[in-house]
N, C-alpha and C positions, 0 to 999 in steps of 0.2 A: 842684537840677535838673541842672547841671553837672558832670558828674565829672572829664570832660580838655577842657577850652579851647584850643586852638591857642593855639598865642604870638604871632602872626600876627594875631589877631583882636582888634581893637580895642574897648575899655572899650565903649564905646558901641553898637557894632555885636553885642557879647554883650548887652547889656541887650533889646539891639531885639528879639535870638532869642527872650528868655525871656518876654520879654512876647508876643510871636507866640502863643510855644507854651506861652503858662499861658489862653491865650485858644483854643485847637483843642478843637475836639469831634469824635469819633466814632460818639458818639450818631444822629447824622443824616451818611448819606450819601446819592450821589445816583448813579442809573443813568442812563445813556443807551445809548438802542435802538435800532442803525442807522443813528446821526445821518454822514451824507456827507462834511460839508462840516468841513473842520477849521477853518475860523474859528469856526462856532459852538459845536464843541469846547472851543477857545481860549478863547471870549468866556465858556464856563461856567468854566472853571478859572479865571480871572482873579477872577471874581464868588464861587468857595469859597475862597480864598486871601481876598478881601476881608472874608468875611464867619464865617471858621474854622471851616470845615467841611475834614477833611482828606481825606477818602477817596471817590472817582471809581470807577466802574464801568460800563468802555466794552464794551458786546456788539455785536460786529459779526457779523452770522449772514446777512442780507439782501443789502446791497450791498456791493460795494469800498471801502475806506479809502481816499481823496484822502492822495498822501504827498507832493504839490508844496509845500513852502515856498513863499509869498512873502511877499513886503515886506508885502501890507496883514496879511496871517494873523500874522507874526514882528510886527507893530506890536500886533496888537489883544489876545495875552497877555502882553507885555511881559514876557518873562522869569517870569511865574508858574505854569507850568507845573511846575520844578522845586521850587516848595514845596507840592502835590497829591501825595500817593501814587496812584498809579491802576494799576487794577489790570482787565488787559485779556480779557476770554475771547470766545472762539469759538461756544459753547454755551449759550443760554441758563437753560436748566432744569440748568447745574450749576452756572451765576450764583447761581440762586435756590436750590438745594439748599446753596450756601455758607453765605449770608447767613442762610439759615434757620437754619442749624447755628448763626451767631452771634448769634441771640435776634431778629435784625432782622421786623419786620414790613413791608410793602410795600404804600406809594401812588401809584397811578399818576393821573397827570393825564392829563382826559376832558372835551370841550369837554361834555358831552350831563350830566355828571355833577348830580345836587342839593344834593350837598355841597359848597358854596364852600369857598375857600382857606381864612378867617375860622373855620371851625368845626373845622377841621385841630390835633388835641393835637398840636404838636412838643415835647411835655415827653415822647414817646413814642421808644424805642430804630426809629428809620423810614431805610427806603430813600424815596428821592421818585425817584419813575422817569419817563420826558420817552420820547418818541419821534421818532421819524424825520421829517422837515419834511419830507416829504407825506403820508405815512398817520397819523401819529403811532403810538401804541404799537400792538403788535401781536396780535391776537385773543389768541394764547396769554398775553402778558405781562396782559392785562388778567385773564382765568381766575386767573392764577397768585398777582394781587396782592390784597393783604388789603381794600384801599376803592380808591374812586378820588375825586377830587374836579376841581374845574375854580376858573378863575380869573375873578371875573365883568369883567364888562364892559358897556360902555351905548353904543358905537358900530354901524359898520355890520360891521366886520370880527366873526371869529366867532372865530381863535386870532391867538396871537401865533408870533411867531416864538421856536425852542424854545429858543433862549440867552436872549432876553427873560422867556419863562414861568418858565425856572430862578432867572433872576436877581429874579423878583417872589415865587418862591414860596420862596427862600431868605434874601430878606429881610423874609417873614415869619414866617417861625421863626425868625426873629436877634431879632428885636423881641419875640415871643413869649416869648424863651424869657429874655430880658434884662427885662421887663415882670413876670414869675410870678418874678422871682429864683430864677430856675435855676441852680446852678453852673455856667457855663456850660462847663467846662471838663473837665464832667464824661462819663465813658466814658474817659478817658483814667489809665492809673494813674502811679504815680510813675515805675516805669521806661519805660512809655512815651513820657513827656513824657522823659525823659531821654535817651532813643534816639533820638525826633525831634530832641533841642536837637543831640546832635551831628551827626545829618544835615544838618542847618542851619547847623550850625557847618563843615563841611566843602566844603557846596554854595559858601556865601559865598568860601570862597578856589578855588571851581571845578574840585572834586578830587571826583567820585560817590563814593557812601557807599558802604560794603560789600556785600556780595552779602546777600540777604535781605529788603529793603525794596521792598513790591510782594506781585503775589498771577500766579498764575502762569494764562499765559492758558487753562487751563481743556479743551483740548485731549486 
């Protein structure tokens, strides 16, 4: 998986990379649509980074991007932000013309939907698309996406909050797809894993990878 190791990088601290990244899929990425608030940004990147999903797709078309740091936002991704590729556009409909171009099909979470989370194939090449914490997604994103499904519930609230619903509905295609012995490793090929281990390899001694890494915001 390795071809240049840093000499810098300790025995151990390679093992940790390659087991990282013999565990990423591509398979399942996840959009978000308009989400404001960059803590619950953060709180999703933390939760794909936990659970090996590499690839983020942030469209901001609606409102302004929050670019304030602070303490509680810098606490609540802990630094997992730089092992997420994310890839940012402006446009929605050439978000979705990309992903289309890359075999992706699209589900959008819908409190109203009759398809529970539960009957979701994530053994399926899927964007999981989340929207905005107050409309959630938006009329065209729903038009555009392949199903939609919703997350059940037995309280009085009706959604969750959308770092929450990401983080429930991405750990169930981890489970899913770990339960059907899935590769799970699989969408990724050899030199991909090999591109990622050295971006990892270079993040860790705190030097950005080369230019190329990312998807261009779409503009």
């Amino acid at each position: 998986m390795d071809k240049v190791v840093p000499a810098c990088i300790s025995t151990a601290r390679k093992c940790k990379i390659n087991a990282v990244v013999s565990m990423r899929t591509s398979r399942i990425a996840v959009l978000l649509e308009d989400v404001h608030d960059r803590g619950n940004e953060n709180a999703v990147i933390r939760t794909m980074d936990a659970f090996g999903f590499q690839n983020l797709h942030v469209v901001s078309t609606m409102v302004p991007r929050e670019t304030r740091e602070t303490r509680r936002i810098q606490r609540t991704d802990k630094g997992a932000r730089k092992w997420v590729t994310i890839h940012n556009w402006n446009c929605l409909d050439q978000c979705v013309a990309h992903l289309r171009s890359q075999g992706y099909k699209i589900g959008a979470t819908h409190p109203g939907s009759t398809t529970e989370i539960q009957r979701v194939d994530f053994n399926d090449k899927l964007v999981l698309a989340f929207g905005n914490e107050q409309f959630g997604i938006s009329q065209k994103l729903a038009r555009l996406s392949d199903f939609s499904f919703s997350i059940p519930m037995c309280g009085f609230v009706e959604s969750l909050n959308v770092s929450v619903a990401v983080a429930v509905t991405l750990f169930q295609a981890f489970a899913q797809r770990m339960d059907t012995n899935q590769q799970y490793s699989q969408g990724l090929t050899s030199d991909e894993k090999t591109q990622l281990a050295q971006e990892f390899y270079h993040l860790s001694l705190g030097v950005e990878p080369g230019a190329g890494a990312g998807q261009p915001n779409g503009s």
